[in-house]
N, CA, C and O of each residue as an XYZ file, in Angstrom:
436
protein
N     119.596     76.685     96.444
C     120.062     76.169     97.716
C     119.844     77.229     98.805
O     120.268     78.376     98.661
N     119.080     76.770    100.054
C     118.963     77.512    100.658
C     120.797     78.246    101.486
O     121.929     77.789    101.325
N     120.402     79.313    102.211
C     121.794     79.747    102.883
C     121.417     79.319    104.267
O     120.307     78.874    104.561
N     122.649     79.522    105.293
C     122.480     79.937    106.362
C     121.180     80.061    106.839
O     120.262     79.321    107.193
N     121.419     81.268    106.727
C     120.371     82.071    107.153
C     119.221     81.989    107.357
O     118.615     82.656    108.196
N     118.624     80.948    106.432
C     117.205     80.683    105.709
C     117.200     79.647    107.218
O     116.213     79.858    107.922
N     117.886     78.906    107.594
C     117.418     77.495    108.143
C     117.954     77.823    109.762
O     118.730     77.095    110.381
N     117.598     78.567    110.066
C     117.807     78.868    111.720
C     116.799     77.743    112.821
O     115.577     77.649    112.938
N     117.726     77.134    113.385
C     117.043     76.064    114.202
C     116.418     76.892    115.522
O     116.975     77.752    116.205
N     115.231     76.400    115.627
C     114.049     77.186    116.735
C     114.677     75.413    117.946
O     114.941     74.256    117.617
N     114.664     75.950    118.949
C     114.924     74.424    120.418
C     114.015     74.871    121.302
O     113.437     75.934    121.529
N     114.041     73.720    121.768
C     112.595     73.358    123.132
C     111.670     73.129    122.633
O     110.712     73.121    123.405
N     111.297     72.777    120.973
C     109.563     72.842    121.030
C     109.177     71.412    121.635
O     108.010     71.022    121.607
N     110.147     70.698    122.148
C     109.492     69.397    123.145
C     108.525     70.099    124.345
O     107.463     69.725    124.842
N     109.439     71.374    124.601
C     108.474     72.110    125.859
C     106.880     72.520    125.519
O     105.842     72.398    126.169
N     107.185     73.066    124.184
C     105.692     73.547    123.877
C     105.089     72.340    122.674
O     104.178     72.887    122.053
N     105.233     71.414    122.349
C     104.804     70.482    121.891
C     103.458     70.589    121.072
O     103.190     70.104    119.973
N     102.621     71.428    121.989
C     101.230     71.120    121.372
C     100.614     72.426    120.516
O      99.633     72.482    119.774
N     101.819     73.705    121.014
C     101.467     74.708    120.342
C     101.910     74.721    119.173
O     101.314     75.211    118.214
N     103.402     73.983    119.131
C     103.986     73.505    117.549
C     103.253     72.691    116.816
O     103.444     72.890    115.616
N     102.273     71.612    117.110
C     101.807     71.238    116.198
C     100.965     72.078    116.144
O     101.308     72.570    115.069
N      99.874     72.818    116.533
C      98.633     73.696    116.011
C      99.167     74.928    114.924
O      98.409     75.730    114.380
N     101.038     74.860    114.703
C     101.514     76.071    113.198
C     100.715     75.224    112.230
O     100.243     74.088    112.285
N     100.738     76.364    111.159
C     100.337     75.691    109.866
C     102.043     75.425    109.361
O     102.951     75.555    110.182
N     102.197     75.203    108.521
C     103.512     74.687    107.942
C     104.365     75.816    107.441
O     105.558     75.604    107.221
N     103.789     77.110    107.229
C     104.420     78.858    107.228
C     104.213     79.103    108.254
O     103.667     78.242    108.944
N     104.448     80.001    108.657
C     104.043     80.881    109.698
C     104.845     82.302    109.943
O     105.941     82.338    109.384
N     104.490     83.427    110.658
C     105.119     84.808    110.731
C     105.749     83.957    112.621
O     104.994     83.253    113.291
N     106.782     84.206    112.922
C     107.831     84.441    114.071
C     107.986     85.648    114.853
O     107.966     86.548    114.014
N     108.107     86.085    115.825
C     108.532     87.342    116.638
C     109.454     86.530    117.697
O     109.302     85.645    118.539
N     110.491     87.333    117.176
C     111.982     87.281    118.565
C     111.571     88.110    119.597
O     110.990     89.183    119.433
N     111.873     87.616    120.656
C     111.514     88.467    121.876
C     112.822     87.614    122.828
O     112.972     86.419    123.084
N     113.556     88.716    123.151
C     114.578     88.887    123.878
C     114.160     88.298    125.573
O     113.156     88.739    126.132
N     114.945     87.414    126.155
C     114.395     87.242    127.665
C     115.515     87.370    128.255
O     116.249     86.438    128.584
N     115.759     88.791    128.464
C     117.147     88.955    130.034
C     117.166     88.406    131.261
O     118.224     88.490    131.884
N     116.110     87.783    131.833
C     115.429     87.653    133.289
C     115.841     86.115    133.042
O     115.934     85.502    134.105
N     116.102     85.364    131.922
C     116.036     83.908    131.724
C     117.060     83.490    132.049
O     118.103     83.834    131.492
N     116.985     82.179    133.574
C     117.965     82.030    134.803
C     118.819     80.719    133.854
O     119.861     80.285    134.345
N     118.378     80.198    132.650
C     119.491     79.320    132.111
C     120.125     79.663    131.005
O     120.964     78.988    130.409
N     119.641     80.938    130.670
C     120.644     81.001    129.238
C     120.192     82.610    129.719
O     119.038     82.919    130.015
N     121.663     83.788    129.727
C     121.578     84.785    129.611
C     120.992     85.542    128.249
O     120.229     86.499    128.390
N     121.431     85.012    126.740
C     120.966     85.963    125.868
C     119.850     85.062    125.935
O     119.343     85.481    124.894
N     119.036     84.149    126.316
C     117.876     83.892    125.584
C     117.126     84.500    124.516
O     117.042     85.722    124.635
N     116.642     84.082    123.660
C     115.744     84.785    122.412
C     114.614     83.719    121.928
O     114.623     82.880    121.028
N     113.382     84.189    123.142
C     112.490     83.347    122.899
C     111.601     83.651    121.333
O     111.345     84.758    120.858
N     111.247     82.268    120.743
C     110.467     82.437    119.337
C     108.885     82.374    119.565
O     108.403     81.355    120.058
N     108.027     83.515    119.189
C     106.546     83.548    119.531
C     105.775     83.150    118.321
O     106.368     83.604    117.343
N     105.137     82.759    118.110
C     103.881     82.865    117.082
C     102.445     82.675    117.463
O     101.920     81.708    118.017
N     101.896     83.852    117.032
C     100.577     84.006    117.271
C     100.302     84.683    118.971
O      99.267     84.708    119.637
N     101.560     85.135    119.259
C     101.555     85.528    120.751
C     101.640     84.120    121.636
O     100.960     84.352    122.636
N     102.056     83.045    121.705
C     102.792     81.964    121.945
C     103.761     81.554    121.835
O     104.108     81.461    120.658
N     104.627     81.141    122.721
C     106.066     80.831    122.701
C     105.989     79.278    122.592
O     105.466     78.328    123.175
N     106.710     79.512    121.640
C     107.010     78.056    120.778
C     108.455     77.236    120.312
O     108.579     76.177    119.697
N     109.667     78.335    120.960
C     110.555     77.508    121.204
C     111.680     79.000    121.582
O     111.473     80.131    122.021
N     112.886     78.244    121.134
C     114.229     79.663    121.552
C     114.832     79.267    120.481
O     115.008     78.132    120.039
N     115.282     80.772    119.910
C     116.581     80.318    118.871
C     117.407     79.684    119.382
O     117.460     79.710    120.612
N     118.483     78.777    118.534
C     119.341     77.848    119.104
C     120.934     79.436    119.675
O     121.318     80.552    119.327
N     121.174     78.556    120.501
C     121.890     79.278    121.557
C     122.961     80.146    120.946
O     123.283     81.320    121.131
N     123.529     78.930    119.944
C     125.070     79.475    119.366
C     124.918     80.595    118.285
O     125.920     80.962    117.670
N     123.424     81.271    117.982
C     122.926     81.932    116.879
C     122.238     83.069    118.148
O     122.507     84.251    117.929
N     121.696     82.888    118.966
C     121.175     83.907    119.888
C     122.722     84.753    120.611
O     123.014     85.888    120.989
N     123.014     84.176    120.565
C     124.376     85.267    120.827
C     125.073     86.375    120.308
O     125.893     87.218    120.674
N     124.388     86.027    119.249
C     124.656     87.289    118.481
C     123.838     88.109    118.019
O     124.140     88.990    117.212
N     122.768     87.921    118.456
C     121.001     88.525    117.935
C     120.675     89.026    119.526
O     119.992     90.047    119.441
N     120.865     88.751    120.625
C     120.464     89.137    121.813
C     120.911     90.521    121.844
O     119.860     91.156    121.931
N     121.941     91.401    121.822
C     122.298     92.639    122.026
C     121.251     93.546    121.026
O     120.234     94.152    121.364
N     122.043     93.384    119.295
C     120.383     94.086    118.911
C     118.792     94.325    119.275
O     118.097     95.340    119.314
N     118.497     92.739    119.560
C     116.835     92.786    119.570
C     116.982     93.479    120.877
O     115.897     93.915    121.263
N     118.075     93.748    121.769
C     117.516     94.519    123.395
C     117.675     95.658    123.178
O     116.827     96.451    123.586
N     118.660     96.053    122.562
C     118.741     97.421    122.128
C     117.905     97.835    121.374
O     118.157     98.985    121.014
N     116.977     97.408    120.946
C     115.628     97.683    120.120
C     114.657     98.102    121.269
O     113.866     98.901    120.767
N     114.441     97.963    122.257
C     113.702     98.241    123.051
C     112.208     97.590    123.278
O     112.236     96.359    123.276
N     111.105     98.086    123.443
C     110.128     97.423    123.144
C     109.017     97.891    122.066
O     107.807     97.727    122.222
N     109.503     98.377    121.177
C     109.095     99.128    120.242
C     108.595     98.032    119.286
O     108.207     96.936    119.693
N     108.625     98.362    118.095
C     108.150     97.306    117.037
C     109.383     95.903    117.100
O     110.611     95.810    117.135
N     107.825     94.654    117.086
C     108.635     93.580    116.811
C     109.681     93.114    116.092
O     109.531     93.387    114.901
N     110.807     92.447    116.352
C     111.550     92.006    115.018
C     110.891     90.631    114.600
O     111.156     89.784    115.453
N     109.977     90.035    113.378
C     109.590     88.983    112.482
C     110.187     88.795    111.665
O     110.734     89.530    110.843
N     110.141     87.610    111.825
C     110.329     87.101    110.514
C     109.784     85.636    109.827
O     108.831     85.359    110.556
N     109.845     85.020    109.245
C     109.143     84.135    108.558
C     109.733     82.539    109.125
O     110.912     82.193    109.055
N     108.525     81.637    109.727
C     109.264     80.435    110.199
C     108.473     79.481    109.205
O     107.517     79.796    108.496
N     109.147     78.132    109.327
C     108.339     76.848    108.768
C     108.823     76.068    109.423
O     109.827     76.148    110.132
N     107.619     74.623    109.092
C     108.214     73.365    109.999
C     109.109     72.630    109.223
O     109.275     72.653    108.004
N     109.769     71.852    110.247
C     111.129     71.673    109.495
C     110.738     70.015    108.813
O     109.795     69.287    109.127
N     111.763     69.783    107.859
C     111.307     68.489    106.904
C     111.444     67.392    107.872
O     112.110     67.639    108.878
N     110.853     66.053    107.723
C     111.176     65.264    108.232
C     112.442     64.564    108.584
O     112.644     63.901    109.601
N     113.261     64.799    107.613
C     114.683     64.573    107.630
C     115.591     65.294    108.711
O     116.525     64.916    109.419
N     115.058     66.246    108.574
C     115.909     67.844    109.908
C     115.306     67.049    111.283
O     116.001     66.902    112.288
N     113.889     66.553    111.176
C     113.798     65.994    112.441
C     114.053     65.157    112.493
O     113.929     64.997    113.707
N     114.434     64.128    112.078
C     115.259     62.902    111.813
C     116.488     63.200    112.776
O     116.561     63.059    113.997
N     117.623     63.746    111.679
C     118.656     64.009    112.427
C     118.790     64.888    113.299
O     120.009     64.936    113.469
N     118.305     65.641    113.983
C     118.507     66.849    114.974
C     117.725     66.851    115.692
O     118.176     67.087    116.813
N     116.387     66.662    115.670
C     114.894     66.897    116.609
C     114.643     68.052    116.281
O     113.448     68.241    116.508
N     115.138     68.993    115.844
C     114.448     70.284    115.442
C     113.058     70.345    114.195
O     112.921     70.039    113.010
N     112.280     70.879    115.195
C     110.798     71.047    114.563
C     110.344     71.894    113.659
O     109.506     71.620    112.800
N     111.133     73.440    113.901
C     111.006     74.620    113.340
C     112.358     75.073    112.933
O     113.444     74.825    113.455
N     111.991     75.975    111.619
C     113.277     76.864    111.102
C     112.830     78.310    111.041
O     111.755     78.895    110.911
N     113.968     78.608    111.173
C     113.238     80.409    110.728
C     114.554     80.836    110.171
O     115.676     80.419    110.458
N     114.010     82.205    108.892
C     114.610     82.764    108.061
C     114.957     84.150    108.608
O     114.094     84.993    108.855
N     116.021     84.303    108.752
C     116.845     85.309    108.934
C     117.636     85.996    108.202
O     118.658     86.532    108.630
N     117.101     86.061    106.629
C     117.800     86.723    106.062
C     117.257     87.731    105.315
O     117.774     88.045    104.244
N     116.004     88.436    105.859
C     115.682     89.581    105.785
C     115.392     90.660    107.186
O     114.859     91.769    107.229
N     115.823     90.042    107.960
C     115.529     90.505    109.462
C     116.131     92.024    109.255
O     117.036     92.503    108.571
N     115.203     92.519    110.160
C     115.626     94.069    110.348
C     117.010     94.499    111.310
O     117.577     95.567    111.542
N     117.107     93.862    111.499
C     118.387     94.074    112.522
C     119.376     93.330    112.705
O     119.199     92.204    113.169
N     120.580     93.766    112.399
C     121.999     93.055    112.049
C     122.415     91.855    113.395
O     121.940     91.932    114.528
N     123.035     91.180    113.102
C     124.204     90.444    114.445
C     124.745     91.044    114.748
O     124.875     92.054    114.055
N     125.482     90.947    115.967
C     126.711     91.450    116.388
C     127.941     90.179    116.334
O     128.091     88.960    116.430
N     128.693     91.508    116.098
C     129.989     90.372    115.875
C     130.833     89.479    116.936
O     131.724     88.729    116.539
């Protein structure tokens, strides 16, 4: 059974639509922190392939925004995404998951 952790909901890929479908069904993720972002202060936009392809969901970026900034711009934090089953998009609209349970850098509490 997967945990938590494993099934982190990626939001907005209605915005990027066409870059989500061109993932293969794995894919490598990079969090990239957006302070400057005028609707959600911690934003934590999700990249792949150097394309932004959605934001972690909000209630989970809140606690990942202080680390990944305090990281600076040094090495990326990745980690491993997939597309989500038909069922997840069924009930939720969420397209993408990503695994967070080897990430290099803790939550804050």
């Amino acid at each position: 059974m997967l945990s938590v952790l494993q099934r982190i909901p990626v939001v907005g890929g209605l915005a990027y639509g066409e870059r989500v479908r061109r993932l293969p069904s794995a894919f490598t993720a990079v969090l990239v922190p957006e302070p400057d972002n005028r609707y959600f202060l911690q934003a934590v936009a999700v990249t792949s392939g150097g394309e932004k392809v959605g934001y972690v969901a909000p209630e989970i970026s809140r606690r990942y925004f202080g680390p990944l900034t305090a990281r600076g711009s040094g090495e990326p934090v990745a980690c491993p995404g997939r597309r989500a089953t038909h069922a997840d998009h069924e009930s939720s609209g969420v397209e993408l998951l990503l695994d967070f349970s080897a990430l290099s850098i803790e939550a804050a509490e």
